[in-house]
C-alpha positions, -999 to 999 in steps of 0.1 A, spaced: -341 562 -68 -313 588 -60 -335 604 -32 -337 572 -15 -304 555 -21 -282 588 -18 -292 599 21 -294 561 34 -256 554 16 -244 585 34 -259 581 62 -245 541 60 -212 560 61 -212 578 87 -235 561 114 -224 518 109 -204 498 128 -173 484 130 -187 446 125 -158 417 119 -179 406 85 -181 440 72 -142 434 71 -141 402 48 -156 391 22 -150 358 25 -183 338 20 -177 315 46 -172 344 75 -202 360 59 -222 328 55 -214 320 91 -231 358 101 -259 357 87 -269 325 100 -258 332 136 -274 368 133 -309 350 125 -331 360 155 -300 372 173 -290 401 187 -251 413 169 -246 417 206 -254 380 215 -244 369 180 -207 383 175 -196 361 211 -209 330 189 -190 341 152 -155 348 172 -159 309 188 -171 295 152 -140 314 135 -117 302 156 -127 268 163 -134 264 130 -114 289 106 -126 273 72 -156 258 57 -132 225 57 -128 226 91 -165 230 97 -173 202 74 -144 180 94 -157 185 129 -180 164 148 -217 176 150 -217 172 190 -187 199 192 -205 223 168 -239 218 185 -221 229 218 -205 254 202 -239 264 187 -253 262 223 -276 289 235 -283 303 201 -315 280 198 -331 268 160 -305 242 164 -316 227 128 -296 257 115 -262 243 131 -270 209 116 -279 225 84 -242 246 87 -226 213 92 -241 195 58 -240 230 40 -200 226 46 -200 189 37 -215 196 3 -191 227 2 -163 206 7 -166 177 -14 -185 190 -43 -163 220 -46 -132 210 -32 -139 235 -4 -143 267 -22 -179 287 -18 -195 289 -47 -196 321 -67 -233 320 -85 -265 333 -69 -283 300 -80 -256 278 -70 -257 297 -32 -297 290 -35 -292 256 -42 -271 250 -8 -292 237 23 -304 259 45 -301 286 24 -330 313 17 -331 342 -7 -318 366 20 -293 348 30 -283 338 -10 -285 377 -12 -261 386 11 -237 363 0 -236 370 -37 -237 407 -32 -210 410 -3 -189 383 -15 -193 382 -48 -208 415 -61 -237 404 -77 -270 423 -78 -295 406 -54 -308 425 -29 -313 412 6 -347 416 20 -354 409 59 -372 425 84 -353 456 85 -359 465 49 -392 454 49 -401 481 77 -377 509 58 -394 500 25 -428 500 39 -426 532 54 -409 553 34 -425 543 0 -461 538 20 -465 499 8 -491 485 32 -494 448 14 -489 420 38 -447 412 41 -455 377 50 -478 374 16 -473 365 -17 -484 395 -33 -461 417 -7 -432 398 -11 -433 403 -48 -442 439 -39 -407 445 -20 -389 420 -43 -394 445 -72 -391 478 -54 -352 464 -38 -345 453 -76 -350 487 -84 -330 502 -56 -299 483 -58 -296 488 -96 -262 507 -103 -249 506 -68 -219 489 -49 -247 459 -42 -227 451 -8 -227 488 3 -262 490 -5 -276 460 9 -258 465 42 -269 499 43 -308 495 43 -301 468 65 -285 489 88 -305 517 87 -336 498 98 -318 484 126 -307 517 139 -322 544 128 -356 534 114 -365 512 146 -394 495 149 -405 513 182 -399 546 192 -379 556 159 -363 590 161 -377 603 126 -364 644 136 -329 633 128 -338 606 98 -322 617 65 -349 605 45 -378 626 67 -394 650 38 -404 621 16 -413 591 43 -450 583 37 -453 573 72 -443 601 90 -467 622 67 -494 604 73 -492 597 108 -485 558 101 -452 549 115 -469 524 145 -491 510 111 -462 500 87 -454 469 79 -482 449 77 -478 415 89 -513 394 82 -504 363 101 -490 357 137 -474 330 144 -494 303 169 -479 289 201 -483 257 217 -480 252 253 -461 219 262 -454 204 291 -420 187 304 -410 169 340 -374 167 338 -359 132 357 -326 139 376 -314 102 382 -280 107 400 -254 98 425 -227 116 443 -203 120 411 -224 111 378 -261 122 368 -281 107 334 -286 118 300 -299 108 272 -294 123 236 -327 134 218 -337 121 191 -367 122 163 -373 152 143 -384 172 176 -371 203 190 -333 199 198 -326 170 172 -291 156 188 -287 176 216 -286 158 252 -309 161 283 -322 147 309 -348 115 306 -385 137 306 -422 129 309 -444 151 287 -481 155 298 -511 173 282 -509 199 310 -494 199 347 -494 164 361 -489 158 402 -451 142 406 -461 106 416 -487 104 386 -452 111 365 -433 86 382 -463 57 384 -463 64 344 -458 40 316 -435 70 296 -413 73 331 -407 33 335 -395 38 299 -367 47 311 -358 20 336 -355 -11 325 -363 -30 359 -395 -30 383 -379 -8 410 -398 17 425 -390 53 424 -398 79 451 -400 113 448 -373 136 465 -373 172 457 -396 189 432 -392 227 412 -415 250 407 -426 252 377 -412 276 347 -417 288 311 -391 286 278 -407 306 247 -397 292 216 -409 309 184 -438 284 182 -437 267 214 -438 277 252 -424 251 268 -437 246 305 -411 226 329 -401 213 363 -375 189 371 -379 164 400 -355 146 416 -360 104 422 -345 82 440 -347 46 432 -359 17 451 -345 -20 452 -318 -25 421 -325 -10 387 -308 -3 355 -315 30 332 -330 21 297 -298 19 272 -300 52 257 -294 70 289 -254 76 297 -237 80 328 -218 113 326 -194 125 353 -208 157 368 -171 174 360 -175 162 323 -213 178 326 -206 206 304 -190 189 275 -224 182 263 -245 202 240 -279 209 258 -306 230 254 -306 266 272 -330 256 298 -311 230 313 -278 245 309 -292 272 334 -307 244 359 -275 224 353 -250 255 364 -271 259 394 -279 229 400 -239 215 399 -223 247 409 -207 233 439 -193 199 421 
């Protein structure tokens, strides 16, 4: 596999950058990476790993914080399960072995929220071990250059370019290697637009032979969206406004927002506030009347696309707010982990408090 390894190592060598967890191999630092680096830019991402390291400069220290500060820490980054998952990953870490990362592939496996890739990466960066770390940058460099058109997101291509990166990292520095495929799809085998004049490994890519670069990977199932739909309730005064912290298996397990209605599709204002699912949230008979009312806008998840509004009520007569909704000090607003659509409505919306 010389013609393959050879030109993308020195390539790797000349062309990578200087990344803070290329300069450690601590597993913790590199654990931490590769989680934050899941659907994230390094340019979004490395903001997020210099907060983590210092707010949290050991597994111990992760496993010792509260979930609320590492969810606000973790703020922005979205797939908040993978936080939470960080935060038990570091409990287990800490009290089953006394704080230290484990050193064997299946151990790593065995940790929650913990995939193959991720396993990978840290038994060969860390640890030297020979377990090749397959994501979507080395499916695309695999799949063109060796011409494998079998589905990356089936069984039978998995195995596929499970075997071929066995092959490939056999007999080479396994954190060199892995980093270097990784890095060469991200830069230099692109998935749009490559530049495949000045790719080292030109004369023997099946794609650009056979005209197939746009065709490679194969990818036989897209992921479905749902369209949902959200009003957002801003109950306030002049120095406090209402959240509440979500709860349920949901999107945004733990994190705090404002009291919502959710509706099948768009829903006139006043057929929100005459509904059974907004009185849940007062615990009186007061009347509420509508003040001010947003447009409407659109948050893409991976599965989801999240239509939202927020209207603002104010309250008739005396009433009390159901008793999972908490008065927060607008000054104190930001203390609180929410998700990244109403952090932007919040920073508007309080910019002059």
């Amino acid at each position: 596999m010389d013609f393959f390894n050879t030109p993308v190592h020195t390539w790797f060598a000349l062309n990578k950058r200087d990344l803070p967890w290329r300069n450690t191999t601590d597993p913790y630092k590199i654990w931490l990476s590769e989680v934050i680096l899941q659907q994230t830019r390094i340019d979004q991402g490395l903001s997020y790993y210099y907060h983590f390291v210092d707010e949290f400069p050991t597994v111990t220290d992760l496993a010792n914080a509260p979930e609320d500060k590492i969810l606000k820490c973790w703020q922005g980054l979205g797939y908040y399960s993978r936080a939470r998952n960080l935060h038990a990953t570091a409990k287990l870490i800490s009290e089953k072995y006394k704080g230290v990362f484990p050193s064997e592939y299946k151990d790593i496996l065995a940790l929650k929220g913990i995939g193959e890739y991720t396993a990978a990466a840290i038994a060969s960066i860390s640890f030297g071990l020979e377990y090749p770390t397959i994501d979507g940058n080395v499916f695309r460099v695999l799949s063109r250059f060796f011409g494998i058109d079998d589905p990356i997101d089936s069984k039978e291509g998995k195995k596929s370019f499970s075997v071929l990166a066995k092959e490939l990292i056999k007999g080479t520095d396994p954190a060199m290697h892995n980093q270097a495929v990784m890095e060469f799809g991200a830069l230099q085998c692109k998935p749009k637009n490559p530049d495949c004049s000045i790719c080292p490994i030109n004369s023997r890519c099946f794609a650009l032979a056979n005209n197939k670069i746009t065709d490679l990977p194969v990818k036989q199932n897209k992921a479905k969206q749902r369209d949902r739909y959200f009003t957002y309730i801003v109950f306030e005064d002049r120095s406090c406004i209402y959240l509440r912290k979500r709860q349920g298996n949901d999107i945004w397990k733990n994190l705090y927002e404002l009291p919502f209605v959710e509706r099948p599709g768009k829903t006139e204002p006043y057929d929100i506030v005459d509904s059974i699912d907004f009185k849940k949230n007062i615990s009186s008979n007061a009347l509420a009347s509508v003040n001010t009312v947003s447009d409407w806008k659109i948050h893409i998840l991976s599965h989801q696309r999240i239509h939202f509004r927020f209207i603002e009520v104010k309250m008739t007569n005396d009433f009390k707010l159901a008793d999972n909704i908490i008065k927060v000090n607008k000054e104190d607003i930001f203390n609180f982990a929410v998700p990244r659509l109403l952090e932007t409505f919040l920073e508007e919306h309080l910019k002059n408090v």
